[in-house]
N, C-alpha and C positions, 0 to 999 in steps of 0.2 A: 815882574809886574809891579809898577806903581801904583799904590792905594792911598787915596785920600779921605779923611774922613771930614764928613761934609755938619757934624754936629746928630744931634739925639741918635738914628738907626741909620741917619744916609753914610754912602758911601759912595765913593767913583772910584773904577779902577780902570787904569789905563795898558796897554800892552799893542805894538809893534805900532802905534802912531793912533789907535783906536781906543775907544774907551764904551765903560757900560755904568750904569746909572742905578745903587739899589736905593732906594724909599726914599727919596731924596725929600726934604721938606722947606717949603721956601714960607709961606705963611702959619708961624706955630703957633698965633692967637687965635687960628680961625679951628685950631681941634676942638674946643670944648667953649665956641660961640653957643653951639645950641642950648646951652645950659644960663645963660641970658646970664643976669647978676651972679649968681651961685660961684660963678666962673670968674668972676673979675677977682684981679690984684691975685691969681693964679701965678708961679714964676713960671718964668717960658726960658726953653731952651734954646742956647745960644748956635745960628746955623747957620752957613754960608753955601751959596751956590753953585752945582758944579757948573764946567765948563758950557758956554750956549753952544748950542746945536751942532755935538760933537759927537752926542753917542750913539752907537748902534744898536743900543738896546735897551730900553729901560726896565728892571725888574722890580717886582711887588713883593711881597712877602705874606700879604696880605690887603684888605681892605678899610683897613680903621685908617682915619682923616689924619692921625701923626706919619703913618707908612704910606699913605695914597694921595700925595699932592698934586692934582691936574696940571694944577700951575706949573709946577716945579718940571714935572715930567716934558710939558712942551719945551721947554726953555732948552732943558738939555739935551733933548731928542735931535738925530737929525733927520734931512728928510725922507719917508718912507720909514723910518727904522719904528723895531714894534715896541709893545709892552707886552711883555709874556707875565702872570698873575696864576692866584691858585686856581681850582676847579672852583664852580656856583655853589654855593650852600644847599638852595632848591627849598629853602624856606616860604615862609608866609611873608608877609609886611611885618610883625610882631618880629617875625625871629632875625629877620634881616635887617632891624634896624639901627644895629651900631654898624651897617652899610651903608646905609640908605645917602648919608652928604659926600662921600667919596664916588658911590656908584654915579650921579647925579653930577657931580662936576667932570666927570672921567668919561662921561657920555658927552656931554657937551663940548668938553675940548676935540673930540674927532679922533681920537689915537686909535691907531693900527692894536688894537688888544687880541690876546691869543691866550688861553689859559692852559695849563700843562700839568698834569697828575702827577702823584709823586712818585719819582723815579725817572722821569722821563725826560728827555734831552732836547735841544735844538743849540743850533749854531747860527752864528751873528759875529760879522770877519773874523778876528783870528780866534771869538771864545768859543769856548763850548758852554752850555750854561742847561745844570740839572737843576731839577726841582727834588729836593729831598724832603722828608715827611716833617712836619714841625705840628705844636699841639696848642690850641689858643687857650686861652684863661676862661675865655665864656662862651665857648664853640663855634667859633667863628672859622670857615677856611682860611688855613695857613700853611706856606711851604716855608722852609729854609731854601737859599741859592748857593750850589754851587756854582763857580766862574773859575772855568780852569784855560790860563795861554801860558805857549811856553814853558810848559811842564810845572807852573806853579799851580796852583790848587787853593784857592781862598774860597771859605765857607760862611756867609753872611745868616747867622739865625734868627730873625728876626725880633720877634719877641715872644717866642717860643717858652713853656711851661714844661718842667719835667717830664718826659717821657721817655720808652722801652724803645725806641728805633734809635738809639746810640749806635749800637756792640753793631747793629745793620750799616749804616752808615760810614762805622770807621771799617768794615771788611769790604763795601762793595768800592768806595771810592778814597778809602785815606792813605796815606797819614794827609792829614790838613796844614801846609805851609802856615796859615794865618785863620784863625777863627775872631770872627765878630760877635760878642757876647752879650745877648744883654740880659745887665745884671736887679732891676733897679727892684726885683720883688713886690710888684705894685700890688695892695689888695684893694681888691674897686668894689663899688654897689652901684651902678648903674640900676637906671629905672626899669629897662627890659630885662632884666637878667635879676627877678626875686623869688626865693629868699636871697641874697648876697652870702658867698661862700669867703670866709676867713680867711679861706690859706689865698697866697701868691697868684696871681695871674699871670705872673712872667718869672723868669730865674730868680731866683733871690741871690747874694752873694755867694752863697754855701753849697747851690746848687749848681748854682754856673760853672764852679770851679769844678764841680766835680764831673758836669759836661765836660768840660773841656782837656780832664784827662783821659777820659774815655775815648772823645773821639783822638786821642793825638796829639794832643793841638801841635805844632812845634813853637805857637805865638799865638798868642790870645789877647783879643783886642777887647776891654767892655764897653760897651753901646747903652743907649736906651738909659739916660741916668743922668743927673742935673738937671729938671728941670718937670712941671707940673705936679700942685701937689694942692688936692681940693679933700675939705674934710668927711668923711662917709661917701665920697666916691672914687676917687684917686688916690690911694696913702704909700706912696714909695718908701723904701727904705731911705735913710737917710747915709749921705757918706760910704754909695753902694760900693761904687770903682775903689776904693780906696780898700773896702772890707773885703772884696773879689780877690785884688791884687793879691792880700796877704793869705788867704783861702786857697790858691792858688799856688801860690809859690810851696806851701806842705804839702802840697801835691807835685813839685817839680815842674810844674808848667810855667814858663814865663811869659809876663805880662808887657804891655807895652800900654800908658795908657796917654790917650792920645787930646790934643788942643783943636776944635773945631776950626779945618782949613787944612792944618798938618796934613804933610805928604811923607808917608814912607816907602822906601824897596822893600818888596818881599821877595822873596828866594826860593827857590826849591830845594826843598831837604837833600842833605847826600843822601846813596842809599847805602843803607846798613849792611856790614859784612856778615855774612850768611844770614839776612833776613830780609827785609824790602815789605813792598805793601803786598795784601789780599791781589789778586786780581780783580775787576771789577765785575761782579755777573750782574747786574741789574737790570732785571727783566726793563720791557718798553722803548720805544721808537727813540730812533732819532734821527731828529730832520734838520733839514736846511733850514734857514729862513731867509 
């Protein structure tokens, strides 16, 4: 499988002449427009577009406006092909409103949308693409995506926050050829989400690393890092990939870290002499698409 990393969380990966599309971002000044002045002279992360209208399927990770680009998503879609995203929140306006510009541009483009619980499968030509559990910063619905062709297996986590569905993950569906990590430890104060909680909203370096021994990784990519940084709402770590990589490596997991555009192979692990993966039991459907 060839995976390209598209800049901040997107990704494209390709496999038998198809390709899939995760959070791809084409406009990254328009994440924290609504914050008017507050926002300016923000650094913005540096991102290129996947291929036009090549993919058979676009996936979400979630719903905040740096993972849910309308734009982006048409450009790369092709025709009839869907968005599969997490399940609804089932909030109020209050609670859904770090939704609310994604939901609003994602309706308006027209896209084939389909939301998928986690554990749950569908297929799009040659992949298979599960939705595994992932945990947001300020409770937002969020999945992780698996996309497995070819016997590769890559795991895109969004922007996922420590959580107990590791040890689950790496039994029903690992080991993970390539995990995408992000590392950037943002702690945020957003206006709907007060009092503001201290800790991380997303992996910090120290955690990531340590995801990504758990699940497996065989190659751990970090995502989600260079770029946005507002003061009392946004505060990334600083010099995350860099801090991950070495974190990382005491743990044995190797890093790959990658230049927005870059295209790498990934491979399918050999399998281990008297050992190999879990079987997968994961409960839940899976469908065509």
């Amino acid at each position: 499988m060839r995976l390209t990393w598209l800049g901040w969380a997107g990704a494209e990966l390709e496999a038998d002449g198809a390709t899939v599309v995760v959070d791809p971002l084409d406009d990254a000044g328009a994440v924290f427009a609504p914050l008017g002045d507050r926002a300016a002279g923000t650094p913005l992360p540096r991102v290129v577009p996947p291929g036009a209208g090549l993919a058979v399927a676009g996936l979400l990770t979630h719903l905040h406006r740096d993972h849910a680009d309308a734009r982006a998503l048409a450009a790369a879609l092709a025709p009839g092909a869907p968005v599969l995203e997490p399940p609804a929140g089932g909030g109020d306006a209050a609670e859904e409103l770090g939704l609310t510009q994604a939901e609003h541009e994602l309706s308006r483009a027209g896209l084939d949308r389909r939301r998928l619980e986690p554990w749950e499968s569908a297929s799009a030509g040659p992949f298979t693409l599960t939705a595994l559990p992932a945990a947001d910063g300020i409770g937002d619905p969020q999945v992780a995506w698996l996309v497995e062709a070819d016997g590769v297996r890559v795991l895109h986590l969004g922007d996922t926050m420590f959580h107990g569905y590791w040890w689950r993950m790496r039994r029903r569906h690992g080991p993970f050829d390539a995990v995408l990590v992000p590392v950037n430890g943002a702690v945020v104060g957003f206006p709907h989400r007060r009092p503001a909680s201290p800790l991380p909203a997303a992996l910090d370096p120290d955690q990531a690393a340590l995801a990504a021994s758990i699940l497996d990784a065989r190659l751990a990519i970090p995502i989600h890092d260079e770029g946005y940084e507002i003061d009392g709402v946004y505060e990334p770590v600083e010099g995350a990939a860099e801090r991950f990589a070495a974190a990382a490596a005491e743990s044995g997991v190797p890093v790959r870290i990658l230049e927005p555009g870059e295209t790498m192979e990934v491979e399918a692990r050999e399998p281990e002499l008297g050992g190999g993966a879990a079987l997968p039991v994961a409960p839940g459907a899976d469908g065509g698409l």
